[in-house]
N, C-alpha and C positions, 0 to 999 in steps of 0.2 A: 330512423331504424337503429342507428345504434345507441340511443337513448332507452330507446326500451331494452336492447340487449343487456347494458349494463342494467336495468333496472330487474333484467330477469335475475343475472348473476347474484346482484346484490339479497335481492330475494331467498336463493337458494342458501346462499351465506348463512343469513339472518336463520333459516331453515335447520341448518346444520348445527349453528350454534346451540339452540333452545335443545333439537334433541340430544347433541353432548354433555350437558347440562340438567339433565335428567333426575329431579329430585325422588326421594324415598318415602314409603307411609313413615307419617310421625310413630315415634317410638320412644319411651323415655330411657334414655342411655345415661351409663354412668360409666367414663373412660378411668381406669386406674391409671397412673402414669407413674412407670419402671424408669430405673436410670440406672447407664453402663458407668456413669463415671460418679467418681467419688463421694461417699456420702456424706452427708452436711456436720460439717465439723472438724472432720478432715483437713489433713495435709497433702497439697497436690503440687509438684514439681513437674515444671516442661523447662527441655532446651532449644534455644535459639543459634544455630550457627550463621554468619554475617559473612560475606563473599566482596572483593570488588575484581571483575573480570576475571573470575574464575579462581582468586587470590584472597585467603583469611582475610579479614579485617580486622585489628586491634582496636580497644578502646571505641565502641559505639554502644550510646547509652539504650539499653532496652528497661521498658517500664511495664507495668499492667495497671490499668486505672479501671477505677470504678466510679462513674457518677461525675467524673471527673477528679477525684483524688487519687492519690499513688497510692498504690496495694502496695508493689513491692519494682524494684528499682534494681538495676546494675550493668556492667560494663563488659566487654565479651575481652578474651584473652586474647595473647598472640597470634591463638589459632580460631580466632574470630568467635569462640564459643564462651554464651552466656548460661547459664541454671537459675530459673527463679523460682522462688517457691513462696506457695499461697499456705500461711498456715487459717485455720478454721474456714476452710472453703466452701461456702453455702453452694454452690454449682448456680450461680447470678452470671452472667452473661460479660465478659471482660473485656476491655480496649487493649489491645496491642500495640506499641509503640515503638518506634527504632530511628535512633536521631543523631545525626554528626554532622559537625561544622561543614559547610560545605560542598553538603550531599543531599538529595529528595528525603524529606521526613516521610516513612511508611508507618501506615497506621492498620490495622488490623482490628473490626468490630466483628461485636458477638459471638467472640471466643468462647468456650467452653472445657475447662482444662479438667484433661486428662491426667491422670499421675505417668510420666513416662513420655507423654508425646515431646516429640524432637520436629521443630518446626528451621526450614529453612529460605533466607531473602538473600537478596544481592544488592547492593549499594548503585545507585545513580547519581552522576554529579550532577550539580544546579541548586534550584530554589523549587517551591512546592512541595505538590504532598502526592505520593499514590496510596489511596483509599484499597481497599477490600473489604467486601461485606461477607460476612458466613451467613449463611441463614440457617435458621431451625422451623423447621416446620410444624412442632409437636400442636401446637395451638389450632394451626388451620385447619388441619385434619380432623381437629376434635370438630369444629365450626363446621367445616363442608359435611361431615358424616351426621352431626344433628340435622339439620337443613335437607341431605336428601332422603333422610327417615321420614322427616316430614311433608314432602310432597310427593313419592310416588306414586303415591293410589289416585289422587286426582289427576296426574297427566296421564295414567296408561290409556284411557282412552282419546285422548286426541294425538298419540301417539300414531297410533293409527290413520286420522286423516293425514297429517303430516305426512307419513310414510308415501300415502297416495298422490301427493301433492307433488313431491320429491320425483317421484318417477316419472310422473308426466315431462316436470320440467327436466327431466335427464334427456330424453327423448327430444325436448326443444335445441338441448347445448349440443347433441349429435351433429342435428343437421347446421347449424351453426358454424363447427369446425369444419364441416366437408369449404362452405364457404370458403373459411379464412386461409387452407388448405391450396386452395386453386391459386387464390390473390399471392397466395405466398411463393409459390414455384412459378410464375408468370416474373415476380421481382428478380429472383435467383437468374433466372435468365438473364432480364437486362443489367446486373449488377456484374454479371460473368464478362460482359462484354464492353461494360466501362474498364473493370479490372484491364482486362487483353489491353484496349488505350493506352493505360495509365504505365501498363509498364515496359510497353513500346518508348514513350516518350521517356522515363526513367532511364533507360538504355540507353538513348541516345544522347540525354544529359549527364552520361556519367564519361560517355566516350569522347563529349567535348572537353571534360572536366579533367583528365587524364592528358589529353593533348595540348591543353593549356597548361599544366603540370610542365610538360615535358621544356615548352618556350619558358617559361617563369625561369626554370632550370639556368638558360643560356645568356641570363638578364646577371652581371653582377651585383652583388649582395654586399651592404655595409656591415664592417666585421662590430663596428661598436656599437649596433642597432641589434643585433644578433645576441651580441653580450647584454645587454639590458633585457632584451625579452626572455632572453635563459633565465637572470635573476629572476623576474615578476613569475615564471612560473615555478622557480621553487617556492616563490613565497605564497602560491596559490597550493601547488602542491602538500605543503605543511599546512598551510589553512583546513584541507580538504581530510587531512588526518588527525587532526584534534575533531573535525566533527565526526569523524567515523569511530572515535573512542567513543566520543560523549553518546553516541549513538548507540554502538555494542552496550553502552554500560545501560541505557535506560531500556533497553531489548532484554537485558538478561533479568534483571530487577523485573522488570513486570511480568517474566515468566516465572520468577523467583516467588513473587509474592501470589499469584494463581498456583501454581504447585501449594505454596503453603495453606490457602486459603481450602485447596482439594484437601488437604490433612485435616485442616482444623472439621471440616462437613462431615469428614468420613469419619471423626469421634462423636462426633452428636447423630451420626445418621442411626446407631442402635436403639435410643431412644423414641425416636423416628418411628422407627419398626415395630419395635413395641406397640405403641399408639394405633397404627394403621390396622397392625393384628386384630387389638380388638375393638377398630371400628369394623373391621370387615366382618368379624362374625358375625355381629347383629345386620348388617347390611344383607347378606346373603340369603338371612330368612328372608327379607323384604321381595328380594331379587327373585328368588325358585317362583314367586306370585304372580310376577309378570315375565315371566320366562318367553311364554311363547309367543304374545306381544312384540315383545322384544325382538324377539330373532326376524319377524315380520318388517320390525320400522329396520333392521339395519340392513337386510337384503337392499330395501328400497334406498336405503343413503349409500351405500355403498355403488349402489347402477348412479344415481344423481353423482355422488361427486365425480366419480369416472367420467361420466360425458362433462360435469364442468370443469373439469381438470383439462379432458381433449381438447374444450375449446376456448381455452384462457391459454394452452401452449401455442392452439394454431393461431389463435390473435397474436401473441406474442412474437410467434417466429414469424407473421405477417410483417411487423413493423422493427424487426431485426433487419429484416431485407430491405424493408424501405431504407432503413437508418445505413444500411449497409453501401445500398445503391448510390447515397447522398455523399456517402464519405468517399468512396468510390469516382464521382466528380468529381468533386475537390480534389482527392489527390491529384486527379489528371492534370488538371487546371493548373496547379503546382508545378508538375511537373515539365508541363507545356511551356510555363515559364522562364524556370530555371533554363530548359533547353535553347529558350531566346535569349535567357539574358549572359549564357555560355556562349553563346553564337557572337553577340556582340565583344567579350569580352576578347575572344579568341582573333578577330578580329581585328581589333587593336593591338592585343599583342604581337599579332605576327610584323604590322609595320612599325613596330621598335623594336625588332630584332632585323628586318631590312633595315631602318637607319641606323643602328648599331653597326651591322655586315657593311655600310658602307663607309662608318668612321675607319674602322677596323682595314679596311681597304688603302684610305687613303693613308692611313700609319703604316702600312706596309710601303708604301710607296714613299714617304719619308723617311722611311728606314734604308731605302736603296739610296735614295738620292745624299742619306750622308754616310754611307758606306763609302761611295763615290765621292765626294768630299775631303776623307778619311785620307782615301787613297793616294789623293792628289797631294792633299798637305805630307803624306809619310813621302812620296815621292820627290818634293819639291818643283812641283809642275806649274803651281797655282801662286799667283802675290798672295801674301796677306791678305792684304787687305782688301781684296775682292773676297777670299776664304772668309771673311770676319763677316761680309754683306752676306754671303749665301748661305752659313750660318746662323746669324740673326733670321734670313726669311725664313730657313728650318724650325727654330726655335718658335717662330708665331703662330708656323703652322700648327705645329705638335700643341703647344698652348689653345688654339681653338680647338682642336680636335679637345684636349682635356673638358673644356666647356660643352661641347655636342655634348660628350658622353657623361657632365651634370646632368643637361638640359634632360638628359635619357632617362639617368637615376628618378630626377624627380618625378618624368612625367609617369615611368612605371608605379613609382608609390602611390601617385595619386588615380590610376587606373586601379591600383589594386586596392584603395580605400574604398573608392567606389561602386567595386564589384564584389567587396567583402572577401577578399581572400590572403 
């Protein structure tokens, strides 16, 4: 079934295309072709202004080649602006160039210069080239308006079946989309309800994630392991800022040279116009002949593409929701995880911060017992040299205790290796 649905669509496509397409009775046409810009012989000056991040540029060579030779060559000032001028300029179609050590060479085809136009780019550091094409359309125009001269009188009549053809099949894509329609709000459901899942478990992965926060907290921290990872992220931080320049600079440059390329189009587009003017006249006789014809096939494409438009959207939004639905478990699943593998961590951590609360205990209590010690030596209550054994066995204890609380260190780093945090 949906082999043949595509095959209908496809159909209707093929349909739409032919009647857009719409050739003309032959006609022998002879297009005069007018030009806004400078006439052959002529002197024609354009300026280039050069930018980097919003800043002149000095010294960037701009060229205009023809054929591959230099026309005419030079250098922009302080304030990034160059002037070239084309003496005896036949109005031929010219390369634009713009080149510094450095920087993206930009190249500029199919120029058309204007006496006066002021064109502007923005410099990108690196290697490479960013291209822009102008186009001039003067030619096509002439070619498609010969061509539909020459075929309208033979298609106005199959025009007509077409038309008939087109509506039926509008009438197929209707009930089509009622289809896809149904499929698609049945998915909405089930994807609403994975969603509610997904961000239950989220919730309660973020509230383990917080609490384990909280114990990490009460875990001592190496001050020289802290100083090392400060440096490594300034030196990620200044990494992350040379590419956010080089990045601004090849964003601006490419919006720089589409502005400029909208300049250079919108002086060749009067030519343009020209052209089109007077392929239209003759066209238009053509056109009053099949006039009512016409208005006939387009009612009918007009109902056809609307029902296949309806139902190329409800296909579409059909398998949004599925796509939807899919992503929808996954997240869950993720999330389901994270929430166990927070569970486990939390977990652990809390019994080393119990064995920590314990070292911690017994150092309070070696804290009394040489308080008491203290006391007896300041009093003269105690020999020596019992005072010197009960000290040594203070001393071993406090010394183990310093080991627990390695033993502690390490074993949190490698919990925290292992849990990624």
């Amino acid at each position: 079934m949906n082999n043949m649905k595509l095959k209908n669509i496809t159909f209707l496509i093929t349909v739409v295309f032919v009647l857009s397409n719409l050739s003309y009775a032959n006609e022998d046409i002879s297009l005069k072709r007018t030009s806004a810009f400078s006439a052959i012989g002529e002197s024609a000056t354009i300026s280039v202004d050069i930018t980097y991040l919003g800043k002149p540029m000095s010294d960037v060579m701009v060229s205009l080649i023809n054929n591959g030779k230099t026309v005419m060559q030079g250098n922009t000032d302080k304030n990034g602006k160059a002037d070239l001028t084309v003496n005896d300029y036949s109005n031929e179609p010219l390369t634009l160039q713009i080149k510094k050590e450095g920087y993206q060479t930009q190249i500029m085809t199919g120029l058309l210069l204007k006496n006066g136009s002021k064109y502007s780019f923005a410099m990108a550091k690196g290697t490479g080239t960013i291209t822009t094409e102008v186009g001039t359309g003067i030619k096509k125009i002439e070619e498609k308006s010969e061509k539909n001269l020459e075929k309208i009188e033979e298609n106005r009549q199959e025009d007509l079946k077409k038309a008939e053809k087109a509506e039926n099949k509008a009438k197929e894509n209707e009930e089509e989309a009622k289809e896809y329609s149904k499929e698609t709000e049945e998915l909405k459901k089930e994807t609403e309800e994975v969603r509610r899942e997904t961000e239950e478990a989220k919730k309660e992965a973020e509230r383990l994630s917080k609490e384990g926060e909280k114990l990490e907290n009460q875990i001592d921290t190496d001050t020289e392991e802290a100083k090392k990872r400060r440096e490594q992220e300034a030196k990620q931080r200044e990494e992350q800022l040379k590419q956010l320049e080089k990045e601004r600079s090849q964003e601006e440059a490419e919006e720089k040279a589409e502005k400029a390329k909208k300049e250079a189009e919108k002086d060749s587009k009067q030519a343009e116009k020209e052209a089109e003017k007077a392929a239209k006249e003759k066209e238009e006789k053509a056109e009053k002949e099949a006039e009512k014809e016409e208005q006939a096939k387009k009612e009918a494409e007009e109902k056809e593409k609307a029902a296949e438009k309806k139902a190329k959207e409800e296909k579409k939004a059909a398998k949004e929701a599925e796509k939807a639905k899919k992503e929808e478990e996954k997240a869950r699943k993720e999330a389901e995880k994270a929430k166990k593998e927070e569970e486990k961590y939390q977990k652990k951590l809390e019994k080393l911060v119990k064995d920590q609360s314990k070292v911690e205990k017994k150092r309070k209590k070696l804290n009394k017992s040489q308080d008491k010690l203290d006391k007896k030596i300041k009093k003269g209550k105690i020999d020596p040299e019992d005072a010197r054994k009960e000290q040594e066995k203070i001393d071993e204890e406090h010394a183990d205790l310093d080991e627990d609380l390695k033993d502690l260190e390490k074993d949190m780093k490698k919990l925290k290796k292992k849990y990624d945090k």
